[in-house]
LOLUM-134530 format. One record per residue (C-alpha): x, y, z. Coordinates in pm, whole numbers, plus 50000, padded with zeros to 5 digits. Each point is the difference from the previous one (the first is absolute). Layout:
// LOLUM-134530
XYZ...
This chain:
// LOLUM-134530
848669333226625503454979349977500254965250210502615020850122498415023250166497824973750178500874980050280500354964550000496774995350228497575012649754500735037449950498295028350109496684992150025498775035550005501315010449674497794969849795496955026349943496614999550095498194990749681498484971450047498044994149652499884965049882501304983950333497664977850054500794972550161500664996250374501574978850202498775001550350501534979750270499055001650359502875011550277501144970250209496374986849920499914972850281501565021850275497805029649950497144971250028500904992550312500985033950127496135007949957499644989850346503365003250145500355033749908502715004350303502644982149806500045026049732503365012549920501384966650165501574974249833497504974649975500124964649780496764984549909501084954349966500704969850178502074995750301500524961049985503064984649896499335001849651498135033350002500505028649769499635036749964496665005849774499835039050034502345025350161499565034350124501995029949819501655002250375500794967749987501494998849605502475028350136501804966350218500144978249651496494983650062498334986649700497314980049894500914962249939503185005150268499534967850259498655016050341503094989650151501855024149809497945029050026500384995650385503785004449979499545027449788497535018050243499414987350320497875026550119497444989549691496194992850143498884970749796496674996349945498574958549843498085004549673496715006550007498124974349792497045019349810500665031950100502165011549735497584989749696497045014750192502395031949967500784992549657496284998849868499395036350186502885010249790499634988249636496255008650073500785033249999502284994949715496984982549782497895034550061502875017249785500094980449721499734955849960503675002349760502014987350311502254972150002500774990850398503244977350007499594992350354497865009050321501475035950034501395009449655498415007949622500305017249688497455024549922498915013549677497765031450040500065010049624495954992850017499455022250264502295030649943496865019249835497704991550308502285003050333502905023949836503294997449939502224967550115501775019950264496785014050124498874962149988502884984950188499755027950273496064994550071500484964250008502554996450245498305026750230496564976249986502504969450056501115016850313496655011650104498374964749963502394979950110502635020550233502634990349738502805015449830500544990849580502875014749796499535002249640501915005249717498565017349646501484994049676499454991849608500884964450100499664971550286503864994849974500225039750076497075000750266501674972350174503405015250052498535039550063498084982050290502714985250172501175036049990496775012550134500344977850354498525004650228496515014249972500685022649673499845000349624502425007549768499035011449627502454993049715499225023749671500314980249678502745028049886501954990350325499744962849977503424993049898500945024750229498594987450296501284967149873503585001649908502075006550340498324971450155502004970950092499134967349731499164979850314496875022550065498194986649702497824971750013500904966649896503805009750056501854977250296503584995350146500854977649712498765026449708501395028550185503264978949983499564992549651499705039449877502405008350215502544980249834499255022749677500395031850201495585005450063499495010550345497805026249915496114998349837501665025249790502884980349857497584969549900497935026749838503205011149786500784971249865498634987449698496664979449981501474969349806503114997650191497624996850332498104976949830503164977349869501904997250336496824996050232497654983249806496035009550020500405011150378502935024649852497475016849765497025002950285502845018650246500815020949674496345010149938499935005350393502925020249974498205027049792496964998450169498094968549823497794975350099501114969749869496214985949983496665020950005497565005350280497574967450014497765004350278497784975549822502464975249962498514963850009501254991750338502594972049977501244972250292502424970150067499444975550240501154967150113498314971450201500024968050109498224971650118501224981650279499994960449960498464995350353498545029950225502575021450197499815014450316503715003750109500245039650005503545000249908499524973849698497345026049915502415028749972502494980449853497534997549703498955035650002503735009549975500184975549711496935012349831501575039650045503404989549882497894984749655497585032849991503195025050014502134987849776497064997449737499325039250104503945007049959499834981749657497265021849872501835032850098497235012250264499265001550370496754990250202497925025250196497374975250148500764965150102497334973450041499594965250196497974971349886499644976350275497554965649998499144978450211499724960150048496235003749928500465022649717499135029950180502095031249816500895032150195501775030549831501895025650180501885032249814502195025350074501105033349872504185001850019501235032250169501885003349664500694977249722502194970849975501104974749808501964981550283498864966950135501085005150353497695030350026497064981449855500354972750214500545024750294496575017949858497724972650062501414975750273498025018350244496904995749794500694960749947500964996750393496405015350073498114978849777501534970050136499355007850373496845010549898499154964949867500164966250066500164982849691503354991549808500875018049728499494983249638501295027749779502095027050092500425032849675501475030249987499175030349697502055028649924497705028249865500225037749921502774999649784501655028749855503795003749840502704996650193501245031949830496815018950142501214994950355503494993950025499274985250345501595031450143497195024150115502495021150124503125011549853502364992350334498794964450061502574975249939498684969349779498024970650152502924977650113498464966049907499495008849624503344994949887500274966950132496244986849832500925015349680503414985049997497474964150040498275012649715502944993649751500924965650149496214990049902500285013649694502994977649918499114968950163496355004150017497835008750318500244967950192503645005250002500215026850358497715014650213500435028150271502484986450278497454999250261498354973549774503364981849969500135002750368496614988950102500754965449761503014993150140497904998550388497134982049830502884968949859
């Protein structure tokens, strides 16, 4: 089959075959994960736009319905957005708890197919089920009697994509939404692969897209025509992973037993604090250290983590799973204020140490930060990464975040 005869939105997906021998790996990712939560017991907004986030000032949208996407909703979007986009939305706050007591039931079931799984974040994993094609049957026949035991258990809807690789699985499940699965033959990878616009793989943002479009690659397809060396010459190291990605490659193995790896940042206040908003200055400060260090390393945090001590040495810990990864500091920050504001009206003390730890990290490349193919990029990235160079020139004392800047300038 020609790129020619495929359309630029992936092809026809019918014609990729149904042979699905040696695609074993999975990528499963819940449908609108913290909505259908929540729908659970609201099941008469179904088929109604409905936004799961804050409504305060600074609020913003953490999961949207499909009904809701249709308006331009997105995840990250601030909730005063999404309201002008749809008005008739029901919003419904977070639900603290909830969704990893959700998220357990689910990668439960997922641990009684095989333990090679790799979750990247509360509602999304790779799976490898080439141990346990000779016991439960082939991968298709895997993928379809684990989502119907997902949905069984839990009420839930998971769309999963089958391939020979994660970069594959990935893509073919974004394909698969909602609630299916989508199986891409080995023969058919490149297929399945080549009409796709170079924006839908991982790892490739508004300023790569740019940058290959200027040598005429708007396609998966053209990257995967050109030659290797050339890729590697003009884009450097991340050139060669989107080239490997191109034709279907992971550009590092499957590690489930990866030794798990963190950053984190703290500090130890001269005198004890218990001015709330000198408090969140610091965990702002803290984030803004964490994320670049996670930017500089090339990977994004799934769980974030709070260190918090008191005047009499007393140490409390809080965590939390990210609704997807990041590498941002404003959505660390904005990940556990409300943890930090609890502690502190939950005790009296001041606070003598205040840290913050970025764990769960995975490449950059392995996410893309786009979970779905129409979502715009996060709009504060541009503006930390463009930080990132000034530090790297002048050193990291030399700028912070402008909210920083800002919250000085009161303090003088």
């Amino acid at each position: 089959m020609s790129r020619k005869q495929l359309s630029r939105s992936g092809g026809d997906l019918s014609r990729l075959g149904t042979d699905d021998t040696g695609a074993t790996m999975l990528h499963l990712d819940m449908d609108s994960f913290f909505v259908s939560v929540e729908l659970l017991t609201r099941p008469q907004l179904i088929g109604r736009p409905v936004i799961v986030g804050g409504r305060s000032g600074r609020g913003v949208v953490v999961s949207a319905s499909y009904e809701a996407r249709e308006f331009g909703v997105h995840a990250a979007m601030p909730m005063s957005r999404a309201m002008n986009l749809c008005p008739i939305a029901e919003v419904i706050p977070p639900s603290h708890g909830l969704y990893s007591t959700y998220s357990r039931q689910v990668f439960d079931l997922v641990a009684e197919v095989t333990p090679d799984v790799r979750q990247v974040s509360v509602d999304e994993a790779y799976i490898d089920v080439s141990g346990a094609v000779r016991r439960l049957g082939s991968p298709v026949t895997i993928t379809s009697e684990l989502r119907a035991k997902i949905k069984e258990r839990t009420g839930l809807s998971a769309s999963v994509g089958i391939a020979g690789s994660q970069v594959v699985a990935k893509l073919a499940s974004a394909r698969a939404k909602p609630d299916g699965q989508l199986l891409v033959p080995l023969a058919a990878t490149q297929d399945f692969l080549d009409p796709m616009p170079i924006e839908a793989l991982p790892g490739v943002g508004e300023k790569t897209q740019q940058a290959f479009s200027r040598y005429g690659i708007r396609l998966i397809g053209d990257l995967a025509d050109v030659d290797e060396a050339w890729a590697a010459r003009v884009f450097g190291a991340h050139g060669h992973a989107l080239w490997r990605a191109a034709h279907g490659e992971d550009s590092s193995g499957f590690d489930r037993q990866a030794k798990e790896h963190s950053i984190s940042a703290e500090h130890t206040f001269p005198e004890d604090l218990w001015d709330l908003d000198v408090l969140e200055h610091e965990l702002l400060r803290l984030a803004d250290k964490v994320a670049y260090r996670v930017r500089a390393e090339g990977k994004v945090a799934t769980t974030l983590g709070l260190k918090y001590r008191l005047g009499d040495f007393t140490t409390l810990s809080r965590s939390v799973t990210l609704p997807a990864p990041t590498d941002l500091a404003r959505e660390m920050y904005e990940a556990l204020r409300p943890a930090m504001r609890t502690l502190r009206e939950q005790r009296t003390q001041g606070v003598r140490l205040l840290g913050m730890r970025a764990a769960g990290l995975i490449d950059f490349a392995a996410t893309g930060r786009q979970a779905t193919l129409d979502e715009p990029e996060h709009s504060g990235r541009e503006a930390e990464v463009a930080l990132d160079e000034v530090r790297r020139r002048f050193g990291t004392a030399a700028i912070s975040q402008a909210s920083l800047l800002r919250k000085r300038s009161d303090d003088s």
